[in-house]
C-alpha positions in Angstrom: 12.3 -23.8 -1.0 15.6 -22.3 0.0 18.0 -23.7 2.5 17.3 -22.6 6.4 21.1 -21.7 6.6 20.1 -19.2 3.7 19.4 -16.0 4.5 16.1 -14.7 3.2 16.7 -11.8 -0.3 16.1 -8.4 0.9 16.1 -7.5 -2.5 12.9 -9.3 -2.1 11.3 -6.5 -0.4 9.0 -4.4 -2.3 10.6 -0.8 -1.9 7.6 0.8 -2.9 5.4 -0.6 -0.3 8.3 -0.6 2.3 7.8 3.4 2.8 6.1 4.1 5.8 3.6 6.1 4.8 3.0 3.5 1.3 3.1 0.9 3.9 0.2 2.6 6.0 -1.9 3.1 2.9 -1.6 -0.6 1.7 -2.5 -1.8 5.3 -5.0 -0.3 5.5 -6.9 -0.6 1.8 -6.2 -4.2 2.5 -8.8 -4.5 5.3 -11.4 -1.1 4.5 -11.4 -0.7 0.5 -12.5 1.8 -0.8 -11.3 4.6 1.6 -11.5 8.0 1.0 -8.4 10.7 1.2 -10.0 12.4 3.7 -10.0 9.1 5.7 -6.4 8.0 4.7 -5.3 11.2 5.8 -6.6 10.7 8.8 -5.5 6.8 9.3 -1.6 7.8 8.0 -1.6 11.6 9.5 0.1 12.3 6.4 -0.4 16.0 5.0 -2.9 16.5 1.7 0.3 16.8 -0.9 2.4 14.3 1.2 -0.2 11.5 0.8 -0.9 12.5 -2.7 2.1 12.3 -3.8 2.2 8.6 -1.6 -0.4 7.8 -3.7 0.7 8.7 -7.2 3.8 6.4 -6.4 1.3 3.6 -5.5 -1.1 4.1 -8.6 1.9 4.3 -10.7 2.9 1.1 -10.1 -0.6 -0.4 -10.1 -0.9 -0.9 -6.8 -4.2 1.6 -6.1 -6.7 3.2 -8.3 -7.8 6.5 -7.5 -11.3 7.0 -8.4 -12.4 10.9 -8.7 -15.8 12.4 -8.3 -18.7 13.9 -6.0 -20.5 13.3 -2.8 -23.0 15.5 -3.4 -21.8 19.2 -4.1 -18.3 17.8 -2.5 -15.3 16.3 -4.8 -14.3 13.2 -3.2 -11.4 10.8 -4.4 -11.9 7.2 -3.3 -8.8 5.0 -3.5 -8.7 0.9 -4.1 -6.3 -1.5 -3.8 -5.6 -2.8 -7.2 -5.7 -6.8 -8.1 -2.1 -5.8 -8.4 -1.8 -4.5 -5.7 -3.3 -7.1 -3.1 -1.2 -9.6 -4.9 2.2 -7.4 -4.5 1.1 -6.8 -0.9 0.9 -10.5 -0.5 4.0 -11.2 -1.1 5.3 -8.1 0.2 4.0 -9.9 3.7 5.6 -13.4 2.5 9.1 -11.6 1.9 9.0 -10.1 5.7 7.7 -13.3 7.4 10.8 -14.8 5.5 13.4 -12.3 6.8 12.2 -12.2 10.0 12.5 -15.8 10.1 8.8 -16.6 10.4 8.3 -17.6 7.0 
């Protein structure tokens, strides 16, 4: 446990998740999973290639899985939060309860 007079790593923050839009997305598959694009691009009011490319960075790292198919006649992407990626959002949240003291 490190020292109180220590102050907390911000190399411990997770710059992939620390976007704002990445941010939004992992918030937000952490409570409603899975969530469509259409609803992330409503939730984030990111544009279609700006979330895309939000998500790419996330599934890159294993942090989401985009899952590809039909709703009907309709191509729909549905996107989850990866075992990953609930665990590096974990301790995404541990790392900022720690800077901010709360931790």
């Amino acid at each position: 446990m490190p020292d109180k007079n220590e102050a907390p790593e911000i190399d411990a923050i997770d710059d992939i998740i620390h976007g704002r839009l990445r941010l939004g997305i992992m918030a937000y598959l952490s409570a409603i999973e899975p969530a469509s694009f259409p609803e992330l691009l409503d939730r984030t009011g990111a544009t279609n290639g700006n979330l895309s490319t939000h998500l790419t960075k996330l599934e890159t790292a294993g942090y989401v899985r985009q899952e590809k198919g039909y709703n009907g006649k309709r191509p729909q992407t549905l996107v989850y939060l990866t075992k990953d990626g609930r665990a590096a959002w974990i301790v995404y949240l541990d790392a900022m309860r720690a800077l901010l003291g709360d931790g």
